[in-house]
Every structure is written in C-alpha cells, then in structure tokens.
C-alpha positions as CSV (number, residue, x, y, z in Angstrom):
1,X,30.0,-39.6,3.1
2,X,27.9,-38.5,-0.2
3,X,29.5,-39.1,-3.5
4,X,29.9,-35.2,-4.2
5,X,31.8,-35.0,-0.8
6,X,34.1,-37.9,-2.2
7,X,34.9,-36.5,-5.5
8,X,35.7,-32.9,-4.1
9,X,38.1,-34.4,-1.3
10,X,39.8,-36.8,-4.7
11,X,40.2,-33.4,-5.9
12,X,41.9,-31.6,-3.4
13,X,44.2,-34.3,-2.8
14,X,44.9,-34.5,-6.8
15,X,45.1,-30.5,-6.8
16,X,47.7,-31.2,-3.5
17,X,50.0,-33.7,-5.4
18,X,50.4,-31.6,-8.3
19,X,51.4,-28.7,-6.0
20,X,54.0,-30.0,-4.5
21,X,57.9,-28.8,-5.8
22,X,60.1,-31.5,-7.4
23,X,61.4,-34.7,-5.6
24,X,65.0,-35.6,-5.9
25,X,64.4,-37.6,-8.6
26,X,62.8,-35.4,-10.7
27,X,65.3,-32.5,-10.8
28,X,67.4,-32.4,-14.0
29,X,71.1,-33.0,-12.7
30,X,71.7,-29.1,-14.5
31,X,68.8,-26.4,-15.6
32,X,68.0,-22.9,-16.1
33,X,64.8,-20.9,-14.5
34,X,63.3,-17.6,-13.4
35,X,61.4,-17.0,-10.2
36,X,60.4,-13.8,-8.3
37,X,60.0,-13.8,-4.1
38,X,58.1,-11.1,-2.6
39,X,59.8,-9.9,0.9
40,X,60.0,-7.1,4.1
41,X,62.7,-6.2,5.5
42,X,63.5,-7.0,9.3
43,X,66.3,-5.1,10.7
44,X,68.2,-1.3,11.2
45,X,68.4,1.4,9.8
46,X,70.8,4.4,10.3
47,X,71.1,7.9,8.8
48,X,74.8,9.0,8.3
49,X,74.0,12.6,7.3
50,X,71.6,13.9,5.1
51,X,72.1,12.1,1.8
52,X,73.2,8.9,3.3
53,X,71.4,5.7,4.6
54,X,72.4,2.2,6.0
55,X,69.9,-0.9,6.3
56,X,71.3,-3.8,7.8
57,X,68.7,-7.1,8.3
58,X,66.8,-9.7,6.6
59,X,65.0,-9.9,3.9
60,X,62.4,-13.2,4.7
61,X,60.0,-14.4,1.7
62,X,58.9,-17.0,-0.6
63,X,60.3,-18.1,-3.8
64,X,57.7,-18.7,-7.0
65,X,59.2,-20.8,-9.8
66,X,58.0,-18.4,-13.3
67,X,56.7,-22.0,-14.3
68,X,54.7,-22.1,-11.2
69,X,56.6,-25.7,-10.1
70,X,60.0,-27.3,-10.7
71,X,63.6,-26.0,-9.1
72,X,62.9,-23.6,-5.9
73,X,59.3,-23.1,-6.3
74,X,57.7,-22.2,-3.1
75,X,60.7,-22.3,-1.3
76,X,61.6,-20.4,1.5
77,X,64.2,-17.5,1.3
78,X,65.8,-15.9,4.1
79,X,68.5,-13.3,2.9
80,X,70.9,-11.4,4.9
81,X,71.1,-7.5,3.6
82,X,74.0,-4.7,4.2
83,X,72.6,-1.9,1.8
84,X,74.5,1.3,2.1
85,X,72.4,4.1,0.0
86,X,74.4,7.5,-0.6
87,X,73.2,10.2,-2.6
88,X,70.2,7.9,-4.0
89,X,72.9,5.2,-5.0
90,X,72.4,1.5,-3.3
91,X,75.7,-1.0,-3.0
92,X,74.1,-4.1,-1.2
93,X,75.5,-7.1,-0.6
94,X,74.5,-10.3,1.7
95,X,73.9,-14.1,1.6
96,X,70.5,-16.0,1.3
97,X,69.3,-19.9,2.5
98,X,66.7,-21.3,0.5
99,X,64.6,-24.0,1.9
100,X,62.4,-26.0,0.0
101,X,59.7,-27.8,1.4
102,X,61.9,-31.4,2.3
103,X,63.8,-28.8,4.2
104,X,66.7,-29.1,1.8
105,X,68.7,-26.1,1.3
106,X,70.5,-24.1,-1.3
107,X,73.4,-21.7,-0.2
108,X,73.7,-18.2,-1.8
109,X,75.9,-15.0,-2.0
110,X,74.6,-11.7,-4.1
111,X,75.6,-8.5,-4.6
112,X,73.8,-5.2,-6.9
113,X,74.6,-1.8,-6.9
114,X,71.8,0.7,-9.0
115,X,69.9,4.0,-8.2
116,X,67.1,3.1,-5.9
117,X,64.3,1.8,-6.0
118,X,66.1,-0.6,-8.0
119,X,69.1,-2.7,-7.5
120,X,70.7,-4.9,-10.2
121,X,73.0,-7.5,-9.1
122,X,74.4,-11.1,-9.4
123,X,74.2,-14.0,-7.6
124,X,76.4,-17.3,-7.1
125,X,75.1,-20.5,-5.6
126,X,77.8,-21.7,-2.6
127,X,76.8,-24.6,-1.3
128,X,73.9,-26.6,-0.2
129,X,72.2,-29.6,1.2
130,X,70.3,-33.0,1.0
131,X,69.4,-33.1,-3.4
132,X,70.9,-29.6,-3.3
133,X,74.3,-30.8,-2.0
134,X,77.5,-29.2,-4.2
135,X,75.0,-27.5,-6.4
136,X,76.5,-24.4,-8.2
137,X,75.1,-21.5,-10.4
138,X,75.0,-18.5,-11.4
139,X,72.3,-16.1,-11.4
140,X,71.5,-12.2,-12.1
141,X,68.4,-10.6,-10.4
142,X,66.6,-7.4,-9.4
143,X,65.9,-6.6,-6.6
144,X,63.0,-3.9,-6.1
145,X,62.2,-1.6,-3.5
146,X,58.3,-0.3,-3.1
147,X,58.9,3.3,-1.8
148,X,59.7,3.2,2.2
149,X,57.2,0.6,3.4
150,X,60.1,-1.7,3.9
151,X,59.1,-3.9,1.7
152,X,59.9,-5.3,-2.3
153,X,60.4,-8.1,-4.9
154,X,63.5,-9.9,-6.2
155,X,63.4,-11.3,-9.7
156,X,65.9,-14.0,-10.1
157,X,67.2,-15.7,-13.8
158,X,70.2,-18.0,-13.8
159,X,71.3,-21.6,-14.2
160,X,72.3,-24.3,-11.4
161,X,74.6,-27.2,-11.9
162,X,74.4,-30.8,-9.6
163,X,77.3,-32.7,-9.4
C-alpha cells in the first residue's frame, strides 16, 4: 500500500466518523432543531366527485438535521398519510416512526390542514425507543406537495424532551 493510498483511506474513515448521527451520550437530555425529509408517496388514491380527492399511504424518506448532524439527522422516516383534499383544501392526518441509524426509534402523530400544495400542521412526539425511550415534543412543520408527481418535502421545527 503507497502512502497516498494510506492517507486517502485515514480520510475516509475520519470523513465516516464525523458523519455519523449522535450516540446516546451525546444527545442533550432536552433541545430544539429544524430538519427537512424529502419523500413519495406509496399508496391510494380515490376521486369522490369532481372537486374531491382522498390519498391514503405512506409517505417513506429521510430526515436531514438543518445542522447537517445532531438529533434525527439521517434518520429514517416512514409516515402514515389519510389526506382528504376537497375543493383545493387538504386536512391530513397520520403517524410517523423515525429510525435512526442504531435502529432507535422516535414515535410521532401530526396533523395540517392548508390549500394545497401546501399543508401546515403540528406534530407531537408519542413515544419511542432505546435513547429515544419516553421522549416528548412538540413540533410544527410543512409539509409540501410538488404538483402530482407524488412526491414532496416536510420541514420540521420543534423541541424534544428526555426523561
């Protein structure tokens, strides 16, 4: 192995390490954060009538921490979705698992109502486990449709509590 081989594989590893979301240890027992988590949806549709629509799925993605490390970032989210859009108007509501990459989980239910594509709601942490056991919080977010594609973004902002 050459010595430029060696330095760039130090490297990655360092560049590895640094990625990597926070250990037990290191998350502060009560803190506030933004993140955004891009997502499609998986599931059914219906038409009931011309002005009305229901979706009923998931909504997979991935979680980015605004700080780009620290509480949630990179984490999985899967979200459960009952969106009922009449006349332009969505009222959504569902519950979300976020798994973080020690497969610890975080337990969420959200609501929003708004005129589409956009859909301002709030959020409550239930629940969770492993670090994230009898964590609580409160959160509002955004979520954001892009056209039909099926597709959108979620901005979350709120606060989490451990006990």
């Amino acid at each position: 192995m050459t010595r430029n081989n060696s330095i760039a594989q130090g490297l990655a590893v360092a560049a590895l390490c640094f990625s990597l979301p926070a250990a037990a240890a290191d998350l502060p027992k009560k803190g506030k954060y933004s993140g955004h988590y891009g997502w499609t949806f998986i599931g059914q549709v219906q038409q009931l009538g011309e002005d009305r629509t229901v979706y009923a799925g998931v909504v997979p993605g991935v979680m980015f921490n605004d700080k780009g490390k620290g509480f949630m970032h990179k984490a999985r989210v899967d979200c459960t979705l009952y969106n009922d859009v009449n006349k332009g108007r969505a009222n959504a509501t569902g519950t979300c698992v976020v798994t973080d990459a020690d497969g610890d989980k975080i337990f969420v239910e959200w609501k929003c109502a708004g005129v589409m594509p956009a859909c301002p709601g709030t959020e409550r942490f239930v629940g969770g486990t492993g670090k994230y056991k009898g964590i609580t919080g409160k959160q509002t977010f955004q979520g954001n449709f892009i056209g039909d594609t099926g597709a959108g973004w979620s901005d979350w902002k709120g606060e989490y509590k451990l006990p």
